[in-house]
C-alpha positions as CSV (number, residue, x, y, z in Angstrom):
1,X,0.0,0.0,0.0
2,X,0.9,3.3,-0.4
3,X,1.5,4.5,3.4
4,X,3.3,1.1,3.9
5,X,7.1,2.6,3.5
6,X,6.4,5.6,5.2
7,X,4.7,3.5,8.2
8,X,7.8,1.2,8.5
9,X,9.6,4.4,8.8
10,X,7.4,6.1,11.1
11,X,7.3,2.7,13.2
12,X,11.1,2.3,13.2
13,X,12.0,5.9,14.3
14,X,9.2,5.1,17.2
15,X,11.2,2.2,18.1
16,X,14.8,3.0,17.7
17,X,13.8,6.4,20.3
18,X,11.3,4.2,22.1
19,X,13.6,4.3,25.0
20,X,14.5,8.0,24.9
21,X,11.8,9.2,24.6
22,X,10.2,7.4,27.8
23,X,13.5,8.1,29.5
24,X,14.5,12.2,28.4
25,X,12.7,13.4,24.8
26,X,9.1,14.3,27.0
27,X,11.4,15.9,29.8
28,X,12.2,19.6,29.8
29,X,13.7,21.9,32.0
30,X,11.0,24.9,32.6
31,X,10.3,27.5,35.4
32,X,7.8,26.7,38.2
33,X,6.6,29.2,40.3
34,X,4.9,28.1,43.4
35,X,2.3,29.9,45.0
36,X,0.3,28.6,48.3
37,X,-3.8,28.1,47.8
38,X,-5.2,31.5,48.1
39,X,-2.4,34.0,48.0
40,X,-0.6,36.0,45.0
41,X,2.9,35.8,46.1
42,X,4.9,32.9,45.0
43,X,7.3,30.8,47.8
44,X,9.4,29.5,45.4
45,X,10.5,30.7,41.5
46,X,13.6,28.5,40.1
47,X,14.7,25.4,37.1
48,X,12.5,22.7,37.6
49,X,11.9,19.8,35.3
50,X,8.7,18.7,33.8
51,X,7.9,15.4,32.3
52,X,4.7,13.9,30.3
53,X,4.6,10.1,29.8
54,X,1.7,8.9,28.8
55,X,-0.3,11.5,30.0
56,X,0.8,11.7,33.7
57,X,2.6,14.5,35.0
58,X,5.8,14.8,36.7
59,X,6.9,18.1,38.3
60,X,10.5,18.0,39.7
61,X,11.5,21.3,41.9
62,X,15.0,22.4,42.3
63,X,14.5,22.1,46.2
64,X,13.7,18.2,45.5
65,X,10.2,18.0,45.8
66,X,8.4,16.1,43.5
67,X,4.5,16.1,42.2
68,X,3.7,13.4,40.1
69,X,-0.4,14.0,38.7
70,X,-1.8,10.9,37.0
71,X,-5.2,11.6,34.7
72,X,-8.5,10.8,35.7
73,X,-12.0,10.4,34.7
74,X,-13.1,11.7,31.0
75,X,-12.5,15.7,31.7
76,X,-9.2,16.0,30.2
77,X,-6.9,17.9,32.9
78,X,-8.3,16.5,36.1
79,X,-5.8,14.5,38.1
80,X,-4.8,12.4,41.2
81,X,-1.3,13.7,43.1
82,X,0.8,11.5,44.8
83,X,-1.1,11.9,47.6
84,X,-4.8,10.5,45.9
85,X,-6.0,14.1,46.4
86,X,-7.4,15.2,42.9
87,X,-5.3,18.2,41.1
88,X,-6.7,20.1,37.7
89,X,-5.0,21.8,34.6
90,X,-5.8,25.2,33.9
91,X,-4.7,27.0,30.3
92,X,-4.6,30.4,31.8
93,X,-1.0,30.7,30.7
94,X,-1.8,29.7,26.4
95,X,1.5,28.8,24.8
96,X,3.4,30.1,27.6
97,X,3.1,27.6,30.1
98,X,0.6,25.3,32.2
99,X,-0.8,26.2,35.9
100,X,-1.3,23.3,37.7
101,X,-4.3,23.8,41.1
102,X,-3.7,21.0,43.5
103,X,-4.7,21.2,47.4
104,X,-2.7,23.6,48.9
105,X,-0.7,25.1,46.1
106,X,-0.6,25.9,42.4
107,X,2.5,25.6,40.4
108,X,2.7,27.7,37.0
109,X,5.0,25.5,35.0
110,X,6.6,28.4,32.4
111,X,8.6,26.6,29.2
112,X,10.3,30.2,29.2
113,X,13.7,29.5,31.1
114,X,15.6,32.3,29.5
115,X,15.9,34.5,32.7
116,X,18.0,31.9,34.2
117,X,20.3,31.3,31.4
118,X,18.7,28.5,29.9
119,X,17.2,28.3,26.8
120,X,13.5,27.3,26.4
121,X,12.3,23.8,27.1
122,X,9.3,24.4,24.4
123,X,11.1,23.3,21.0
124,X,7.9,25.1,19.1
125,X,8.1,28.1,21.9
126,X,8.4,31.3,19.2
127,X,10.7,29.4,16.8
128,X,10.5,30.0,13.4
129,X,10.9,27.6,10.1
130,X,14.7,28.8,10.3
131,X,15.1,27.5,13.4
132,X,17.0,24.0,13.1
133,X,14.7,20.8,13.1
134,X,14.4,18.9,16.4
135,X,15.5,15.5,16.0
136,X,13.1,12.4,15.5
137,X,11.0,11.2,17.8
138,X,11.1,14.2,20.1
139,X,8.0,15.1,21.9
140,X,6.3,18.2,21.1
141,X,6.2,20.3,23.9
142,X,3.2,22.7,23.4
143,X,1.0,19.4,22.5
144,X,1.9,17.6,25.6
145,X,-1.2,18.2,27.5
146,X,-3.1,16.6,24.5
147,X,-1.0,13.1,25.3
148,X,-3.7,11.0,27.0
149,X,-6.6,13.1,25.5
150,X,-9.1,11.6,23.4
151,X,-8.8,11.8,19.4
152,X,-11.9,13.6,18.7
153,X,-11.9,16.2,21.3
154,X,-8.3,17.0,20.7
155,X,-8.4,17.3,17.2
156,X,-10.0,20.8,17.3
157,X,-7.3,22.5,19.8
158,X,-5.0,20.7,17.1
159,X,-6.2,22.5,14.6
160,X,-6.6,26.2,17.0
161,X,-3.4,25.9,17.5
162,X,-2.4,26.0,13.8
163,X,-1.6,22.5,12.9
164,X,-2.9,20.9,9.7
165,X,-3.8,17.5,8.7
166,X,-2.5,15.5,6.0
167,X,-2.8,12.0,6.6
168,X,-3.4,8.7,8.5
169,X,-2.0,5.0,8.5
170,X,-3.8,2.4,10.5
171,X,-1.4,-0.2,11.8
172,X,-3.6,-3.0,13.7
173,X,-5.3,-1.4,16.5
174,X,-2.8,2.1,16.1
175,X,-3.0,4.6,13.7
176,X,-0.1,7.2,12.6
177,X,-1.5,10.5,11.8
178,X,0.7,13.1,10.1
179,X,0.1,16.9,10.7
180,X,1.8,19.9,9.7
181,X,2.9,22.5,11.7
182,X,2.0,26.0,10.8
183,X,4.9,28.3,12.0
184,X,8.0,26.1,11.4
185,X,6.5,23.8,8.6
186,X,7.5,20.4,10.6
187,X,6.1,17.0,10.7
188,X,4.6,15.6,13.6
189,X,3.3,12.3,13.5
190,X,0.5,11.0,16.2
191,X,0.0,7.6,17.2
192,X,-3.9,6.8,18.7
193,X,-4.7,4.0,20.3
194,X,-7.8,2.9,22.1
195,X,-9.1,6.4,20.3
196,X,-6.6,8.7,23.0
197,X,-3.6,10.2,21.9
198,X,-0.5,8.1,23.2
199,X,2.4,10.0,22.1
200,X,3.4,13.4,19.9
201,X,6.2,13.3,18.5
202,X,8.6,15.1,15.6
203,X,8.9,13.0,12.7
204,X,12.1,14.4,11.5
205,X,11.7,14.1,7.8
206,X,9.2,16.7,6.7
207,X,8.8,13.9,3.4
208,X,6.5,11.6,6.1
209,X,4.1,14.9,5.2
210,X,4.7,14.6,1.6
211,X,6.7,18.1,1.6
């Protein structure tokens, strides 16, 4: 078939960086800002590492406290901490970052890490097509909150967001969709199972969108 080469390659970039990407790709270093339930002044401002897998959350702060949220129930962005106490997503940052409400606290993760010397953790964060393409298999940053999501309702902020459709190869119960991205021009490829989004990755080779 027609998608068949293209789906071998797809398949075999997922597996060659099957490992690095569960291990470092959906990892970046960000800036979380801490601020106690009810007040506007933040305890805490420094590096901190933030990692998606699957669509659980893992917040890492500098200090060494850890938050890891795992999804629940059908509301995409509703979560259970570490501690079984439930913990929401909130977009009131757009491309800029993610704010995180749990029980005590909310943490405004910020991919922005240039005021402490470090460049951004978002790959897609204000780049441009001249910016060098990331390397295969390396997880899209400003979709991450969409990993876990279902197909249908995510397809929509897909497109908000300024990605375009090209294409789709089923593989058994998995399917490979292709989308374009509308600032830098770059592949991404989507694999769906179960009808949720598992992973969202850079395809590398803008030819797996027929550019």
């Amino acid at each position: 078939m027609k998608y068949s080469n293209t789906l071998f390659a797809v398949t075999l970039t997922i597996s060659s960086f099957g490992v690095a990407i569960s291990a470092k790709a959906d990892t970046v270093t960000a800036r979380c800002d801490v601020y106690p339930k009810g007040e506007d002044r933040a305890t805490s401002s420094d590096l901190c590492t933030f990692s998606q897998r699957q669509g659980a959350v893992g917040i890492q702060l500098k200090n060494g406290k850890r938050y890891d949220l795992v999804p629940v129930g059908e509301q995409p962005g509703t979560y259970r901490d570490q501690n079984g106490t439930t913990a929401y997503r909130q977009s009131g940052l757009g491309t800029k970052g993610q704010i995180y409400r749990l029980a005590t606290e909310s943490i405004y993760v910020y991919w922005d890490t240039a005021p402490y010397g470090q460049s951004s953790g978002n790959p897609t964060g204000g780049g441009s097509a001249a910016d060098s393409q990331p390397a295969a298999g390396t997880t899209v940053s400003r979709l991450s909150d969409l990993v876990g999501v279902r197909a249908g309702q995510a397809e929509n902020t897909l497109k908000q967001r300024g990605y375009s459709f090209v294409k789709a190869s089923p593989s058994g119960n998995s399917v490979y969709s292709q989308w374009l991205e509308g600032k830098t021009n770059y592949c991404v490829t989507i694999l769906t199972e179960e009808g949720r989004y598992q992973s969202i990755v850079y395809a590398g080779n803008s030819a797996d969108c027929d550019q």
